[in-house]
CHARMM-style PDB file with segment names, atoms N, HN, CA, C and O in Angstrom:
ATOM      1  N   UNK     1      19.051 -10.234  21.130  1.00  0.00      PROA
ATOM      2  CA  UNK     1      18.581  -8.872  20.920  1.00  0.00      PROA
ATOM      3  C   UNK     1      19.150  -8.297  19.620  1.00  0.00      PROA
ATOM      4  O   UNK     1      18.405  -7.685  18.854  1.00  0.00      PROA
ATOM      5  N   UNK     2      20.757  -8.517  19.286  1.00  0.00      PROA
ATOM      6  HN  UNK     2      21.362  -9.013  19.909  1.00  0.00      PROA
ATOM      7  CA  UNK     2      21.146  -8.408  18.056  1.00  0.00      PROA
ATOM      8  C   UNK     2      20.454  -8.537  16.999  1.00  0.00      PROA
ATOM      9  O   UNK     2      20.467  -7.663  16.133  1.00  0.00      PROA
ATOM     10  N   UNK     3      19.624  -9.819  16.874  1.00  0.00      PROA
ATOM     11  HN  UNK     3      19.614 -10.530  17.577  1.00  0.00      PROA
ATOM     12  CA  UNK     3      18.441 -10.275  15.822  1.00  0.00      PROA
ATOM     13  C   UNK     3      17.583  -9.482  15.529  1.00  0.00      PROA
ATOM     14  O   UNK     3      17.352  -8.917  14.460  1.00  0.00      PROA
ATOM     15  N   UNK     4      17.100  -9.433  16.484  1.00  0.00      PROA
ATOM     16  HN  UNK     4      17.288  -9.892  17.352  1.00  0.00      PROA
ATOM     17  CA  UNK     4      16.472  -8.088  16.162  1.00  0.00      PROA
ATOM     18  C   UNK     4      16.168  -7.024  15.507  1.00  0.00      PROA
ATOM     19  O   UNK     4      15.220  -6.714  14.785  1.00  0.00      PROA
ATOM     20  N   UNK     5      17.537  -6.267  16.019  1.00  0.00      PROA
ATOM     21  HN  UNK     5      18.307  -6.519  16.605  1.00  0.00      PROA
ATOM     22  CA  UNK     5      17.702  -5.328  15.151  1.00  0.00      PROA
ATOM     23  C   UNK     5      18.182  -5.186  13.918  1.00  0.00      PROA
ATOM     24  O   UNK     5      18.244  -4.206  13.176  1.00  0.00      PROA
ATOM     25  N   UNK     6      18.637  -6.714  13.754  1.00  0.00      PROA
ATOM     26  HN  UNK     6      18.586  -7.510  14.357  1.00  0.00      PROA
ATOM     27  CA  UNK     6      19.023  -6.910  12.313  1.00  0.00      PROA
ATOM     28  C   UNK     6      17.585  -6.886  11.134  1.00  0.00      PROA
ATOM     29  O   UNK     6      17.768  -6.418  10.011  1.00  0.00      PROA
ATOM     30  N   UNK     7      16.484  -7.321  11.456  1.00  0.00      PROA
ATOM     31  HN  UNK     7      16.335  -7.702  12.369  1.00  0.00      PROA
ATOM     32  CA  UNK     7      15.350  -7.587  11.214  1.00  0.00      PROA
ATOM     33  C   UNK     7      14.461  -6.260  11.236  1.00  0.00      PROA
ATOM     34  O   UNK     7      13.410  -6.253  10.594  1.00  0.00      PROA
ATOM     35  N   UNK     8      14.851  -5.168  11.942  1.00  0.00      PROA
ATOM     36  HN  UNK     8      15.705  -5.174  12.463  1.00  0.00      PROA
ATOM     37  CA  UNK     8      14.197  -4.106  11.894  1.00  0.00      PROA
ATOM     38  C   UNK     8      14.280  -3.696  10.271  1.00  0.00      PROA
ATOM     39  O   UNK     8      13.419  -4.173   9.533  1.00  0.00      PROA
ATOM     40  N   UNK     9      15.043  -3.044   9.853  1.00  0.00      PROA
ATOM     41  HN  UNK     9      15.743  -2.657  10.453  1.00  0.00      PROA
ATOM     42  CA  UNK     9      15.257  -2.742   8.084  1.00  0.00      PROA
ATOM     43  C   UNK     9      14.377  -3.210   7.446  1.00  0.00      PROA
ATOM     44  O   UNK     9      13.622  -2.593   6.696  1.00  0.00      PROA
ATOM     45  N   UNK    10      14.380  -4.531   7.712  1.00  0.00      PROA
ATOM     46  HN  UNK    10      14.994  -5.033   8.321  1.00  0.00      PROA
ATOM     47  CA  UNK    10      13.618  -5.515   6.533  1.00  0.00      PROA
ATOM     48  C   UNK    10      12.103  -5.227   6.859  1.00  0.00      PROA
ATOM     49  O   UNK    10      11.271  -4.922   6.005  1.00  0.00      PROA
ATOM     50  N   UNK    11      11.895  -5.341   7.983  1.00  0.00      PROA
ATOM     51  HN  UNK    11      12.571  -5.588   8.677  1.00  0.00      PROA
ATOM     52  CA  UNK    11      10.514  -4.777   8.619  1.00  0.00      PROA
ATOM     53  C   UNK    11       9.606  -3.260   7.838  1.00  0.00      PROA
ATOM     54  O   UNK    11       8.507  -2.905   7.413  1.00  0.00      PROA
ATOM     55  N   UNK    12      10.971  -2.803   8.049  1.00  0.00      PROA
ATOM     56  HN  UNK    12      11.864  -3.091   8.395  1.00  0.00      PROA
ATOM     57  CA  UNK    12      10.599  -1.017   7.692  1.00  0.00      PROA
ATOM     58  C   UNK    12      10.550  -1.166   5.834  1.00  0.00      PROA
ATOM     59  O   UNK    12       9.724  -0.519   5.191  1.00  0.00      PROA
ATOM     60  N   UNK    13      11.535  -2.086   5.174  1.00  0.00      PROA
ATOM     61  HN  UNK    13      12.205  -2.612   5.697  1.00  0.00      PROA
ATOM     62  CA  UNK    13      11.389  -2.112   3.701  1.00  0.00      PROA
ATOM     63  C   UNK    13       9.709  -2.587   3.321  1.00  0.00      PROA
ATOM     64  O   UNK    13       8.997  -2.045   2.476  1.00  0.00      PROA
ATOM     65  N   UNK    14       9.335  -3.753   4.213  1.00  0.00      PROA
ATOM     66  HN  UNK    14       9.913  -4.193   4.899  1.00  0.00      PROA
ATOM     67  CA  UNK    14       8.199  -4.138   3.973  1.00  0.00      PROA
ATOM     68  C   UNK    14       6.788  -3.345   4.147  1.00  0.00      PROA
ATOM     69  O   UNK    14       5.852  -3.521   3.367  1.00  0.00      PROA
ATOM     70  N   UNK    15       6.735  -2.431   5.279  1.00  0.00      PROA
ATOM     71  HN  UNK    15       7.495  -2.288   5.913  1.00  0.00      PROA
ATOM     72  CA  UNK    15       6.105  -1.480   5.487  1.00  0.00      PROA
ATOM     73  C   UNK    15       6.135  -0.670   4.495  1.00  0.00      PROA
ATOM     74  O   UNK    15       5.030  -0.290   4.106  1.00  0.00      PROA
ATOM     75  N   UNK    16       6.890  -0.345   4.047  1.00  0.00      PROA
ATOM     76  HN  UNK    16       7.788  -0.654   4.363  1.00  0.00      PROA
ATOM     77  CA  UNK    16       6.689   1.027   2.740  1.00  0.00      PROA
ATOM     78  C   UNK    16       6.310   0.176   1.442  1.00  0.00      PROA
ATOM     79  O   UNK    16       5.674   0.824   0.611  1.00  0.00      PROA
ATOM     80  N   UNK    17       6.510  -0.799   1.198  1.00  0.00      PROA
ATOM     81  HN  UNK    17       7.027  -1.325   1.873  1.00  0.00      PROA
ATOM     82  CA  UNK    17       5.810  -1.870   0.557  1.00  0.00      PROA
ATOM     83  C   UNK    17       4.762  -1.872   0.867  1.00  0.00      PROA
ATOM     84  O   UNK    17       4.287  -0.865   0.343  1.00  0.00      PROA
ATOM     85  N   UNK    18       4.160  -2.265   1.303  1.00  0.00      PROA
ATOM     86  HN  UNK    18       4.546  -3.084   1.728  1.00  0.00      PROA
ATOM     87  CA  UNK    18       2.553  -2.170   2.109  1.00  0.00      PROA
ATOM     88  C   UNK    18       1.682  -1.004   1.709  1.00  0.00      PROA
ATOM     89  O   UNK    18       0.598  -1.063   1.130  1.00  0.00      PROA
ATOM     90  N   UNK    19       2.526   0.369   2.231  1.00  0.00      PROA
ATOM     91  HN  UNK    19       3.407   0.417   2.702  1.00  0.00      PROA
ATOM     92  CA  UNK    19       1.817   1.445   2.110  1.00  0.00      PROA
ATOM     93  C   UNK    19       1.802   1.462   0.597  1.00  0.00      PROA
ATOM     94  O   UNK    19       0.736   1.400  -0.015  1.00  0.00      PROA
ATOM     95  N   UNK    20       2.948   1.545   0.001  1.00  0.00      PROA
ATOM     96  HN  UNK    20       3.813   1.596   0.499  1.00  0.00      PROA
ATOM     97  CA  UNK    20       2.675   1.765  -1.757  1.00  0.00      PROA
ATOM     98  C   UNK    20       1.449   0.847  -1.940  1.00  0.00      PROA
ATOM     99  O   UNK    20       0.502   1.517  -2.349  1.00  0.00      PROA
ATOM    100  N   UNK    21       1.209  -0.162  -1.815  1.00  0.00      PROA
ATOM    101  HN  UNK    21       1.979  -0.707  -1.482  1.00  0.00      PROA
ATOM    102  CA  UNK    21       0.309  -1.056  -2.675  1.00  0.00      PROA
ATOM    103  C   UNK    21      -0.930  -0.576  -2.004  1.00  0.00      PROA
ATOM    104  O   UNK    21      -1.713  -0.248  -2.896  1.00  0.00      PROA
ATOM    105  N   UNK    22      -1.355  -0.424  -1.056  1.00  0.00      PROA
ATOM    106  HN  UNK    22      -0.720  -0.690  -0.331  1.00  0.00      PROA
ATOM    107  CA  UNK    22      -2.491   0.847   0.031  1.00  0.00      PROA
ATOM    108  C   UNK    22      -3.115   1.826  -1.168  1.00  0.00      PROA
ATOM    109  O   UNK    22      -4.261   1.947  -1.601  1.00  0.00      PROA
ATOM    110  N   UNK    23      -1.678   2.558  -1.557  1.00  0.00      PROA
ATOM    111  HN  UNK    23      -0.748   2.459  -1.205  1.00  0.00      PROA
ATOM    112  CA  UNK    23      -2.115   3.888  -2.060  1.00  0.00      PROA
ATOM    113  C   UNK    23      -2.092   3.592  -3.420  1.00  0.00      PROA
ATOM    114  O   UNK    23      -2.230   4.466  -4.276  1.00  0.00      PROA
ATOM    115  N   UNK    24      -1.929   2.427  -3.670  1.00  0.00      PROA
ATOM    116  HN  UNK    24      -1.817   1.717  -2.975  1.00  0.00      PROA
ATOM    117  CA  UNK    24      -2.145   2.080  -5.413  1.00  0.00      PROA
ATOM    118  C   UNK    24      -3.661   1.334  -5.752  1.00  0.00      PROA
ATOM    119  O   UNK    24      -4.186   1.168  -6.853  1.00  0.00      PROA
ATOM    120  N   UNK    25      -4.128   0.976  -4.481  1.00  0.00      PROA
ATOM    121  HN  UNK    25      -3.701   1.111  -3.587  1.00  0.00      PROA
ATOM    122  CA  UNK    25      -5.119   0.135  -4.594  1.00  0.00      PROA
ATOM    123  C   UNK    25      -6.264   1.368  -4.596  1.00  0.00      PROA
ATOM    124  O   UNK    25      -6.971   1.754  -5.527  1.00  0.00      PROA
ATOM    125  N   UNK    26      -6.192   1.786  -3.368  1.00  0.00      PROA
ATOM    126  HN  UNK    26      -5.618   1.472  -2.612  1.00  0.00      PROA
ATOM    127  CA  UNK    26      -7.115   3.602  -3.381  1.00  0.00      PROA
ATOM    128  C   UNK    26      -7.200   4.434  -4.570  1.00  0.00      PROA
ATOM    129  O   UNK    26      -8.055   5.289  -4.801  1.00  0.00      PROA
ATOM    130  N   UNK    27      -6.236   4.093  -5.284  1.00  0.00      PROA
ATOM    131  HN  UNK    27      -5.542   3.399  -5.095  1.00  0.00      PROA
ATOM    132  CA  UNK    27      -6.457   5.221  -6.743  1.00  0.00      PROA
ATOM    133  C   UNK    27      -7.244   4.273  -7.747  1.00  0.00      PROA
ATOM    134  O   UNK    27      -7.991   4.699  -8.628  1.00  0.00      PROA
ATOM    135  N   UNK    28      -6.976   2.918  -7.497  1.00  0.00      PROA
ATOM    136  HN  UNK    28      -6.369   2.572  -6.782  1.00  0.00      PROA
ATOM    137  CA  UNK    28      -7.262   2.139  -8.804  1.00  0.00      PROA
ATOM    138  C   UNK    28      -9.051   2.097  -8.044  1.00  0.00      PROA
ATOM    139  O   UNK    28      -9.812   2.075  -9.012  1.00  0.00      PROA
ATOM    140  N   UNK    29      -9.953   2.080  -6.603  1.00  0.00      PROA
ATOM    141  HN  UNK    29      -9.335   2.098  -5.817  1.00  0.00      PROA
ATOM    142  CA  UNK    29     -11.139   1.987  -6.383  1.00  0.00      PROA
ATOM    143  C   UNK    29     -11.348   3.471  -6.556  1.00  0.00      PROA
ATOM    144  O   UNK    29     -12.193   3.570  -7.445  1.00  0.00      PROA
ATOM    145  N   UNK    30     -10.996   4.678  -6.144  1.00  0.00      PROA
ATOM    146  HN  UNK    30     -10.309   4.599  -5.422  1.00  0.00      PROA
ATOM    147  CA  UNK    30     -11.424   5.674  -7.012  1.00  0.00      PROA
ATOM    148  C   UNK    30     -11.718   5.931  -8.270  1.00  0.00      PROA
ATOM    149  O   UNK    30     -12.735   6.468  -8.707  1.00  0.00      PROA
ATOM    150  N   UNK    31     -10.830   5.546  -8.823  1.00  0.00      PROA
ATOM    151  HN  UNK    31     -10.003   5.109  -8.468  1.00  0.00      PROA
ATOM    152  CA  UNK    31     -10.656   5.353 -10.488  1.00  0.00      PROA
ATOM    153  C   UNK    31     -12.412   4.657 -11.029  1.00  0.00      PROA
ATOM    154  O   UNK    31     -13.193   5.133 -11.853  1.00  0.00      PROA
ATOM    155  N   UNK    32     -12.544   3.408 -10.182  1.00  0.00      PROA
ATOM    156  HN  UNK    32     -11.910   3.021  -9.513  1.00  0.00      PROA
ATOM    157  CA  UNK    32     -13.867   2.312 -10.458  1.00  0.00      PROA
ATOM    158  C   UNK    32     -15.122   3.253 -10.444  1.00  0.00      PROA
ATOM    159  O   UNK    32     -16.017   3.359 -11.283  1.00  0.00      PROA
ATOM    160  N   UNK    33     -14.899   4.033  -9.019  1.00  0.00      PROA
ATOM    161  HN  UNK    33     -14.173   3.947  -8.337  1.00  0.00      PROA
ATOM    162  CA  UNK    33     -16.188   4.774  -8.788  1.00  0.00      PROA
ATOM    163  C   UNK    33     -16.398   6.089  -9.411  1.00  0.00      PROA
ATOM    164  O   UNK    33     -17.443   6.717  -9.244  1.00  0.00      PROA
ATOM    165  N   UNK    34     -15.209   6.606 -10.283  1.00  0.00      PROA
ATOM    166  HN  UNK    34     -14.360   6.096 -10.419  1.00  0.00      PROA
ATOM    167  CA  UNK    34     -15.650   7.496 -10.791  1.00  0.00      PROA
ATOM    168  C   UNK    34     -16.392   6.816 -12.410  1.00  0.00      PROA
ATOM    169  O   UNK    34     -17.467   7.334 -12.712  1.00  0.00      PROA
ATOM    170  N   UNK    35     -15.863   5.756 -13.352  1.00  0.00      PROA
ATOM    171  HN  UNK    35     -14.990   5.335 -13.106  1.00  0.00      PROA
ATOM    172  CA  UNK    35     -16.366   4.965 -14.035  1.00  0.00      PROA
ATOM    173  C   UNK    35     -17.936   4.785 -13.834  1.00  0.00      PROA
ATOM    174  O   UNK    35     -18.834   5.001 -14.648  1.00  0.00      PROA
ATOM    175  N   UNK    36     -18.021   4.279 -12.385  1.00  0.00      PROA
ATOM    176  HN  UNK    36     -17.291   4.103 -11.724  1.00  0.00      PROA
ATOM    177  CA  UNK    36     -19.565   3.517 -12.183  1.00  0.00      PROA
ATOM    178  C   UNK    36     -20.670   5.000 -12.663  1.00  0.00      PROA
ATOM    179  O   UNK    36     -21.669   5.094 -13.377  1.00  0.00      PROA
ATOM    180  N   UNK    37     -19.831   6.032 -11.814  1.00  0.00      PROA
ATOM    181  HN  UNK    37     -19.020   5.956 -11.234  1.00  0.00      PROA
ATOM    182  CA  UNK    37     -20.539   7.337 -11.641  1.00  0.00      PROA
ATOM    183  C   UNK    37     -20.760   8.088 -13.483  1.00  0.00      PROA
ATOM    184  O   UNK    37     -21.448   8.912 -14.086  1.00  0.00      PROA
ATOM    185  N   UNK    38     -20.143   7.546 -13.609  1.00  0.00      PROA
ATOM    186  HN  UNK    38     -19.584   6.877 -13.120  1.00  0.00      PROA
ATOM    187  CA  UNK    38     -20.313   8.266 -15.113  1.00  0.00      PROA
ATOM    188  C   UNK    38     -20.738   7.933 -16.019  1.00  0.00      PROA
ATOM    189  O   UNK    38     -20.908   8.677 -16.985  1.00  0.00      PROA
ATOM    190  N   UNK    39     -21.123   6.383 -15.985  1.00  0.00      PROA
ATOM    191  HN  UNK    39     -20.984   5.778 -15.201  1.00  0.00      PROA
ATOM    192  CA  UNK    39     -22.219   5.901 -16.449  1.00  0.00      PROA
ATOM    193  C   UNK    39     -23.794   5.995 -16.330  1.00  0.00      PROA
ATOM    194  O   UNK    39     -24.523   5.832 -17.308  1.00  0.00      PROA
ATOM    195  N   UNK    40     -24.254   6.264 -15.088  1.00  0.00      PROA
ATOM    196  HN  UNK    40     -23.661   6.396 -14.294  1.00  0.00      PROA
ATOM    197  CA  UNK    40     -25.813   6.720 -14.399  1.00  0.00      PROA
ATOM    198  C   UNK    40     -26.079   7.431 -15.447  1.00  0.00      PROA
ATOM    199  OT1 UNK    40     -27.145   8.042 -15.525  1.00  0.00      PROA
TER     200      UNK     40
END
């Protein structure tokens, strides 16, 4: 059970990892569709 919780941290570092690259990817396909849009 010790293991565990040793492994939680690393869990939670990776998660906010995750989310950053989420919310970096969402700006960079906004970014595309405002491009596509402004070309028409």
């Amino acid at each position: 059970m010790e293991f565990v919780g040793l492994l939680a941290p690393i869990a939670f570092v990776f998660a906010l990892a995750a989310l950053t690259q989420v919310g970096a990817l969402k700006k960079e396909v906004d970014k595309l569709k405002e491009e596509l849009q402004s070309k028409k």
